[in-house]
Wavefront OBJ file of the C-alpha trace (Angstrom):
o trace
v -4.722 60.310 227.219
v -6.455 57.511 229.960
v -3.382 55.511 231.656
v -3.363 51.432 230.910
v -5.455 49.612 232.845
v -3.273 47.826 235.451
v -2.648 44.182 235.438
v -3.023 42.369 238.411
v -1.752 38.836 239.042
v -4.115 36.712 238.524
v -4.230 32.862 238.084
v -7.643 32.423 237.340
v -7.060 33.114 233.733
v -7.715 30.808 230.864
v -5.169 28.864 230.442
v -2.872 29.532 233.490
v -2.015 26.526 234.988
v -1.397 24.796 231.046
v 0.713 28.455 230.412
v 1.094 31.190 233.083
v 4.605 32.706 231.315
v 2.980 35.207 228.825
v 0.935 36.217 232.069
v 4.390 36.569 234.412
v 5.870 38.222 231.271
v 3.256 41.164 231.006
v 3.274 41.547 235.050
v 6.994 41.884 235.009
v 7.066 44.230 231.875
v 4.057 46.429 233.288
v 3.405 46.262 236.791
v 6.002 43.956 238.887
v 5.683 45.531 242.690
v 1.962 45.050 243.375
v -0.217 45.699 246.385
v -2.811 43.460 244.979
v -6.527 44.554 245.268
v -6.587 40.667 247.684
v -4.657 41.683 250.414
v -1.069 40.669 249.415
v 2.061 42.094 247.789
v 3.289 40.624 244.486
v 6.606 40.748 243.097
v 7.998 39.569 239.624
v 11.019 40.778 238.718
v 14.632 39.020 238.905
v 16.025 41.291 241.245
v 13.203 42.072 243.482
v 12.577 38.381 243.808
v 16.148 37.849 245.046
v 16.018 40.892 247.173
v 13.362 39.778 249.195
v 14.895 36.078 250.008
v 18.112 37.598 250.847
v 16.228 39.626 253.482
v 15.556 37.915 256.728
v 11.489 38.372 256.223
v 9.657 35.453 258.275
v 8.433 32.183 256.572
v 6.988 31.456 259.613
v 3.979 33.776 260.272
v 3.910 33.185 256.308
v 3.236 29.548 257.131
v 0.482 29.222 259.994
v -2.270 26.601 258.843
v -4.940 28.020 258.309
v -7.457 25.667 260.115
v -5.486 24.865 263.807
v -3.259 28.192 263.530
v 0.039 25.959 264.242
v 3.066 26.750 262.359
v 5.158 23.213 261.201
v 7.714 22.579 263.107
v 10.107 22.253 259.997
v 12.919 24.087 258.819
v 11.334 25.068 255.866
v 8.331 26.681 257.609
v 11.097 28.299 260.755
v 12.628 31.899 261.461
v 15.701 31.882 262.910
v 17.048 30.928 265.745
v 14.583 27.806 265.034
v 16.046 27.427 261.337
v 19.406 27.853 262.084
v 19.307 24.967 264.656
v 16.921 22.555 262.539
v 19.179 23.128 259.432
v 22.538 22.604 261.241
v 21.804 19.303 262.454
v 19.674 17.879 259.019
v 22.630 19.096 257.274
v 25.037 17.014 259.298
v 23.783 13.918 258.002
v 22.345 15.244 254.798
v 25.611 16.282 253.189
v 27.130 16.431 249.393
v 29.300 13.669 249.731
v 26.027 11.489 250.991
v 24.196 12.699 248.096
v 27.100 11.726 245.952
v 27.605 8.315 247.083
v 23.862 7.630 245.629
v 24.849 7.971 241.977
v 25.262 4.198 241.101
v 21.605 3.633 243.130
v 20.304 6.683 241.096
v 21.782 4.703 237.444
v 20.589 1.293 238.299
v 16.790 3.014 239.501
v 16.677 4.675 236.144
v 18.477 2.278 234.130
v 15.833 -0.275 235.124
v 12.856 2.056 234.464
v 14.518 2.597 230.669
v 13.914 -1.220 230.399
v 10.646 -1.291 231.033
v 9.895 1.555 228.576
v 11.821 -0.305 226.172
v 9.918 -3.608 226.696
v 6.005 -1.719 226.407
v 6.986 0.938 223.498
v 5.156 3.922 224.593
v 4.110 4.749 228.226
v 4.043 7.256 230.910
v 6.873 9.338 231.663
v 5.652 10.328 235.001
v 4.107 6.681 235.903
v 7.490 4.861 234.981
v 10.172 7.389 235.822
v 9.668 11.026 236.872
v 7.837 10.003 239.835
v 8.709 6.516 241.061
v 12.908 7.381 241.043
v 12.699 10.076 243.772
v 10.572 8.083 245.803
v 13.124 5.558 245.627
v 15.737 7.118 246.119
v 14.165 8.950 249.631
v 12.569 6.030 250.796
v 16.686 3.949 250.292
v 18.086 7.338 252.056
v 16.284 7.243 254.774
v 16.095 3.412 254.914
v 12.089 2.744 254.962
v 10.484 -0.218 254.894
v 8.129 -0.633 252.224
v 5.385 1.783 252.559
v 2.040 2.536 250.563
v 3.631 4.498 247.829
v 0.454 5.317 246.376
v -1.210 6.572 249.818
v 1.972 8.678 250.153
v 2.060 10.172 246.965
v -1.581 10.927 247.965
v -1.049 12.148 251.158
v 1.932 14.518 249.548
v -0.092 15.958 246.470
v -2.537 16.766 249.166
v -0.247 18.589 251.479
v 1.618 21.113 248.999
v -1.793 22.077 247.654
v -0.657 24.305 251.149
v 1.659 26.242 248.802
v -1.076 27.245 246.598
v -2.441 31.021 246.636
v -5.376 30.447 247.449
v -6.664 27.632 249.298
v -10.116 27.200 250.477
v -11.926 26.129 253.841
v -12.346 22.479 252.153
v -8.830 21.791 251.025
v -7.771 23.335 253.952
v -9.036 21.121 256.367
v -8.027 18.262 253.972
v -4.772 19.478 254.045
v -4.449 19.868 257.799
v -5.720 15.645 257.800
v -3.252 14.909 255.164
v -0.579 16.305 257.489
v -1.740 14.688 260.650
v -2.141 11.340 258.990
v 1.345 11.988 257.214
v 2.704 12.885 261.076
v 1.147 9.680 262.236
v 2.381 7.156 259.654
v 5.874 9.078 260.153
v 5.681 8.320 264.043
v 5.471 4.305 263.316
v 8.384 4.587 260.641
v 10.187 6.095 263.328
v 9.190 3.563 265.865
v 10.667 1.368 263.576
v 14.032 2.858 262.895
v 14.498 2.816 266.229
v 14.136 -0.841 266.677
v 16.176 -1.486 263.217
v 18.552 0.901 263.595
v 20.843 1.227 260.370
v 23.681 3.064 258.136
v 20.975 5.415 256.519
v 19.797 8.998 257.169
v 16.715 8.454 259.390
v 18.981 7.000 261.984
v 21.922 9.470 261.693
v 18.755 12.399 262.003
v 17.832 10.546 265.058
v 21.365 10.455 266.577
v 22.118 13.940 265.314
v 23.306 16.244 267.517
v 24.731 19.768 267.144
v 25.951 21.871 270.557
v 24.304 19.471 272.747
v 21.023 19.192 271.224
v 19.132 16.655 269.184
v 16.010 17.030 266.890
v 12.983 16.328 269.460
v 10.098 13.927 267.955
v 7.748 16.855 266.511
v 10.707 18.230 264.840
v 11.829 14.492 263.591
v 8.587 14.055 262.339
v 8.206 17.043 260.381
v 11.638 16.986 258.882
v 11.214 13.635 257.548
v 7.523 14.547 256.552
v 9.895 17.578 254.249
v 12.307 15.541 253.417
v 10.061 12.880 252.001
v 7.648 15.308 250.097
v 10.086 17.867 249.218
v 12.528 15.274 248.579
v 10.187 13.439 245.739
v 7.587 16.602 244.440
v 9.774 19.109 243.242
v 12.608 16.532 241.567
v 9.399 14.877 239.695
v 8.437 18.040 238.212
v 11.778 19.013 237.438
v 12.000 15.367 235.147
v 8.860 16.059 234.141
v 8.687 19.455 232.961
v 12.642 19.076 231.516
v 11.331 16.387 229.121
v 8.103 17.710 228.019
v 10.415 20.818 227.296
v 13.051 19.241 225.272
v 10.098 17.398 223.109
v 8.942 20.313 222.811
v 12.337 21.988 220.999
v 13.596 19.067 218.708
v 16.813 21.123 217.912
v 17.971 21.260 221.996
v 16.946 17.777 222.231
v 19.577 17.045 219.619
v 21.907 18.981 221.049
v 21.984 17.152 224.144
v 22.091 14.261 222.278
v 25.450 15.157 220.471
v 26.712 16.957 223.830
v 25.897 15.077 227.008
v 28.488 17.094 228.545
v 26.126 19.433 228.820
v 23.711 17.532 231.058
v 24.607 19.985 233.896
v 23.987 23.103 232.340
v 20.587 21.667 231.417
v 19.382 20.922 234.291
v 20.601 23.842 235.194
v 18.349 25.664 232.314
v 15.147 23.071 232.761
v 15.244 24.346 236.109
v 15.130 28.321 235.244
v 12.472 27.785 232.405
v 9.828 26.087 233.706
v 10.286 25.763 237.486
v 9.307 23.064 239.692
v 8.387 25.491 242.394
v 6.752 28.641 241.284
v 6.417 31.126 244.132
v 7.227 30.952 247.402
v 6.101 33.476 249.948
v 7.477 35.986 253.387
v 5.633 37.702 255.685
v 7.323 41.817 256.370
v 8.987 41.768 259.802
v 11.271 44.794 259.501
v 10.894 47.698 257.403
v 10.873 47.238 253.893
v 10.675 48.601 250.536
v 10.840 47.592 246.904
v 11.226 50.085 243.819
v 10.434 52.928 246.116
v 6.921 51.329 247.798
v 7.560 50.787 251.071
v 5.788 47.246 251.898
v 4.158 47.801 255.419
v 5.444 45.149 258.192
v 2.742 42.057 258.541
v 2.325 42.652 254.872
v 2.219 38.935 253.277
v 4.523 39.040 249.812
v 4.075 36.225 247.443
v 7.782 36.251 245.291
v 7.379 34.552 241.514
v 10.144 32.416 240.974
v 9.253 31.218 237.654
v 8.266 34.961 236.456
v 12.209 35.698 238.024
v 13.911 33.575 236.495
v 12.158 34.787 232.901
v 12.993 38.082 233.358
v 15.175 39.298 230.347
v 16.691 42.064 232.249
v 18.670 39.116 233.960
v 18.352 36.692 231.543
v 18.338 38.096 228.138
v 15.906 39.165 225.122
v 15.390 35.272 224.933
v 14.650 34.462 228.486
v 11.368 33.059 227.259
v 13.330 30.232 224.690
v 15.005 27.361 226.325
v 18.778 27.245 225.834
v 20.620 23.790 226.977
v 24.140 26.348 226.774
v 22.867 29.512 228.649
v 25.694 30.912 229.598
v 23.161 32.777 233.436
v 21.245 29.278 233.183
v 22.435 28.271 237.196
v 21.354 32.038 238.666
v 17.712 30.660 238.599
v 16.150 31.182 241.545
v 13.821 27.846 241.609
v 15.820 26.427 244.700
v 14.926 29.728 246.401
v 17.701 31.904 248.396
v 19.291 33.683 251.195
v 19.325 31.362 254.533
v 16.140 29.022 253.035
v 17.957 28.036 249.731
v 16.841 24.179 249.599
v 18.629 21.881 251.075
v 18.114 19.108 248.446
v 19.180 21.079 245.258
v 22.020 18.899 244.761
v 20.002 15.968 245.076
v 17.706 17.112 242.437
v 20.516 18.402 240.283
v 21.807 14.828 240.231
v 18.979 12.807 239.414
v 17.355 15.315 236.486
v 21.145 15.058 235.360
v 20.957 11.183 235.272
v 17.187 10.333 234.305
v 17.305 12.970 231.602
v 20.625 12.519 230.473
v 20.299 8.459 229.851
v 17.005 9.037 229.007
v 17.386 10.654 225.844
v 20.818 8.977 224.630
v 18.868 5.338 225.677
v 16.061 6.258 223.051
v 17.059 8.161 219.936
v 13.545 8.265 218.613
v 12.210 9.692 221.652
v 8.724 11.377 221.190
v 5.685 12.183 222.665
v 2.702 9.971 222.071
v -0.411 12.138 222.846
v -1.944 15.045 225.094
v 0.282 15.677 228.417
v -1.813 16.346 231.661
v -0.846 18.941 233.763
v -1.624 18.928 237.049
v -3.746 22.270 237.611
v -1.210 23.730 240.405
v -0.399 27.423 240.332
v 2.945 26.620 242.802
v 3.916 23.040 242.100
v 3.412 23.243 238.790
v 3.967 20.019 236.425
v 2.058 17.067 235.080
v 0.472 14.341 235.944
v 0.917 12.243 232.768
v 3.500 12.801 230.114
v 2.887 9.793 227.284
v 5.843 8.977 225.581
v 6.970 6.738 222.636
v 10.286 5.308 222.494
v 11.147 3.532 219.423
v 14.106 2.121 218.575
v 16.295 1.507 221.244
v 20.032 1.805 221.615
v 22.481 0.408 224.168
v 22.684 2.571 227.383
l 1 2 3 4 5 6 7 8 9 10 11 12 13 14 15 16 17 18 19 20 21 22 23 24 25 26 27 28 29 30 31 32 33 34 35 36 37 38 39 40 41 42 43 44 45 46 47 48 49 50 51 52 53 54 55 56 57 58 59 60 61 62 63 64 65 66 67 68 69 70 71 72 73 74 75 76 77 78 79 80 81 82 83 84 85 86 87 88 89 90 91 92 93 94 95 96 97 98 99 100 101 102 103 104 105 106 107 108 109 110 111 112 113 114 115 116 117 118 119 120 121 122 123 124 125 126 127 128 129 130 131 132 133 134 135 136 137 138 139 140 141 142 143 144 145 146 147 148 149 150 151 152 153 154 155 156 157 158 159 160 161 162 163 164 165 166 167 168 169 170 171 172 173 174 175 176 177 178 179 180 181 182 183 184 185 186 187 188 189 190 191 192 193 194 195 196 197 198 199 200 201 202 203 204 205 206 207 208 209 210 211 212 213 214 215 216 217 218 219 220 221 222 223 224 225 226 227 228 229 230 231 232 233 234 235 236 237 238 239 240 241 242 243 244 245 246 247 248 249 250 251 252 253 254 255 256 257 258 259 260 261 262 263 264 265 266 267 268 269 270 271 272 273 274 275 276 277 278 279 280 281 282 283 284 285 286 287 288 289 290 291 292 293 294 295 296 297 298 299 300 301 302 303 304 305 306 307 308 309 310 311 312 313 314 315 316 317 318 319 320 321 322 323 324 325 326 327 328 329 330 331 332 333 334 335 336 337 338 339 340 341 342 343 344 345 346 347 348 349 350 351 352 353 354 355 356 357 358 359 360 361 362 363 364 365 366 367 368 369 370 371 372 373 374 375 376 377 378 379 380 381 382 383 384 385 386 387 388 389 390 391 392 393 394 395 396
């Protein structure tokens, strides 16, 4: 009898970037170590996946641009000792009870974007909430002035198309100009805080210190360049995806209707089933091995979040179902682990809890009103357009 063929990742298949779950659920099933036939290692399952963040492998030699061979100078993209330092002093001034002094901002933002889907009927999800609230609420944390939102949000799709598995020559020199005009308009916001210095988190990051040392102006710049496209990205896929999921199941949708105390724990499960971010990626420093391969140091090893946190060994024969009551919903792994774990979790937590959670007891009759468009990305997976109808409307 002939062995299976093997089945390599591959996002290239029909249908992918609209679907990729029944792909991650045949690679975790059949084949979930891989030394893939392309030069990297690929791993799928729950445990594996966590493994592998818990371990100390470098993001940094996994992050090098690929066109001027310089690694960012933030956090996200830094080994230790760099991370530890970076992270101490963002974390100083970026802290839970900051995050929860935001929630009457975060109502009134989304409260006032209800309004004006209540006034036009139907409209965009993404155009009128999922993406204009986190760029809100970044741009009031930080205390901006009013910037090209637009050109930003340009700018920022541009730059995570570096999280992508494969990127080539073109979009890689079109992300290294995104990031240098992204570094430059950051370097005149700066200017300006400086000058209008404020209550706010750009000018506590500028004052921050942390055993005598302060964040130097490459490192301001690229953690405010992270905070500002990590800080809006992920959070409007999360909104996003969350809602095109509960239109999706009519019977959870009514469930959070007739429980909105269990807003959490749906986040908590929008976040495991169809994750914002859906890989993220370490390059082997130290010996290593997985399953019994042994993964040979300067290996590069993509880990599959999404496939993770759909694997019914952790999650259960119905890992592939949304469930708004999952009892294992908040072991996802979409905010990553181990030292790297994101910084901004509970900032996303709280405003998917408050968009989605007034969202759907605002508008009863909530539905969609046509074809969603996603937005072709294997890592930041979402959509660009999510057309809604909202019907009768209820007090809020």
């Amino acid at each position: 009898m002939t062995e299976p063929e093997r089945v390599w990742f591959n996002p290239y298949l029909p249908g992918f970037t609209r679907d990729p779950y029944p792909h991650y659920k045949e690679l975790t099933e059949s084949h979930p170590v891989q030394d893939h036939p392309l030069g990297f290692w690929f791993l799928s399952r729950y445990d594996d996946v966590l493994a592998l963040l818990r371990a100390g492998q470098s993001v940094e030699a996994a992050a090098q641009d690929t066109i001027t061979g310089v690694v960012n100078a933030s956090m996200l993209d830094r080994d230790p000792p760099d991370h530890t330092r970076l992270r101490a002093l963002v974390t100083k001034v970026f802290t839970r009870r900051a995050i929860a002094a935001l929630e009457p901002m975060i109502v009134e933002l989304v409260d006032t974007a209800l309004d004006r889907m209540a006034e036009q009927g139907s409209s965009d999800l993404v155009q009128q909430l999922a993406f204009p609230l986190p760029f809100a609420v970044i741009s009031r944390m930080l205390g901006l002035p009013p910037v090209d939102g637009a050109r930003v949000r340009e700018l920022s799709g541009t730059l995570v198309r570096a999280l992508e598995v494969v990127v080539d020559e073109q979009a890689a020199q079109a992300i290294a100009d995104a990031r240098v005009e992204l570094g430059e308009l950051t370097r005149d916001l700066l200017a300006w805080k400086r000058a209008n210095p404020a209550d706010d988190l750009l000018t506590a990051l500028i004052t921050a210190e942390h055993e005598g040392q302060v964040l130097n102006e490459d490192e301001l710049v690229s953690q405010v360049v992270l905070l500002y496209v990590a800080g809006h990205e992920t959070t409007v896929n999360l909104i996003a995806n969350g809602t095109h999921a509960l239109l999706r199941d009519p019977g959870q949708l009514e469930l959070l209707r007739g429980r909105p105390d269990l807003i959490g724990n749906a986040v908590e499960e929008f976040l495991r089933y169809d994750s914002p971010v859906q890989q993220t990626r370490r390059v082997i420093v130290t010996p290593y091995s997985v399953d019994g391969a042994e993964i040979p140091i300067g290996s590069f090893v993509i880990a599959c979040l999404a496939a993770a946190n759909r694997d019914e060994r952790m999650f259960g024969a119905d890992a592939g179902e949304l469930r708004l009551e999952r009892k294992q919903a908040r072991n996802h792994l979409s905010f990553g682990g181990g030292p790297h774990h994101c910084l901004g979790a509970a900032l996303a937590r709280l405003e998917g809890q408050i968009a989605i959670g007034r969202l759907v007891r605002r508008f009863p009759r909530l539905s969609l009103d046509g074809e969603v468009e996603h937005n072709n990305r294997i890592n930041l997976r979402g959509l660009n357009a999510l057309p809604v109808k909202v019907r009768a409307t209820v007090p809020g």
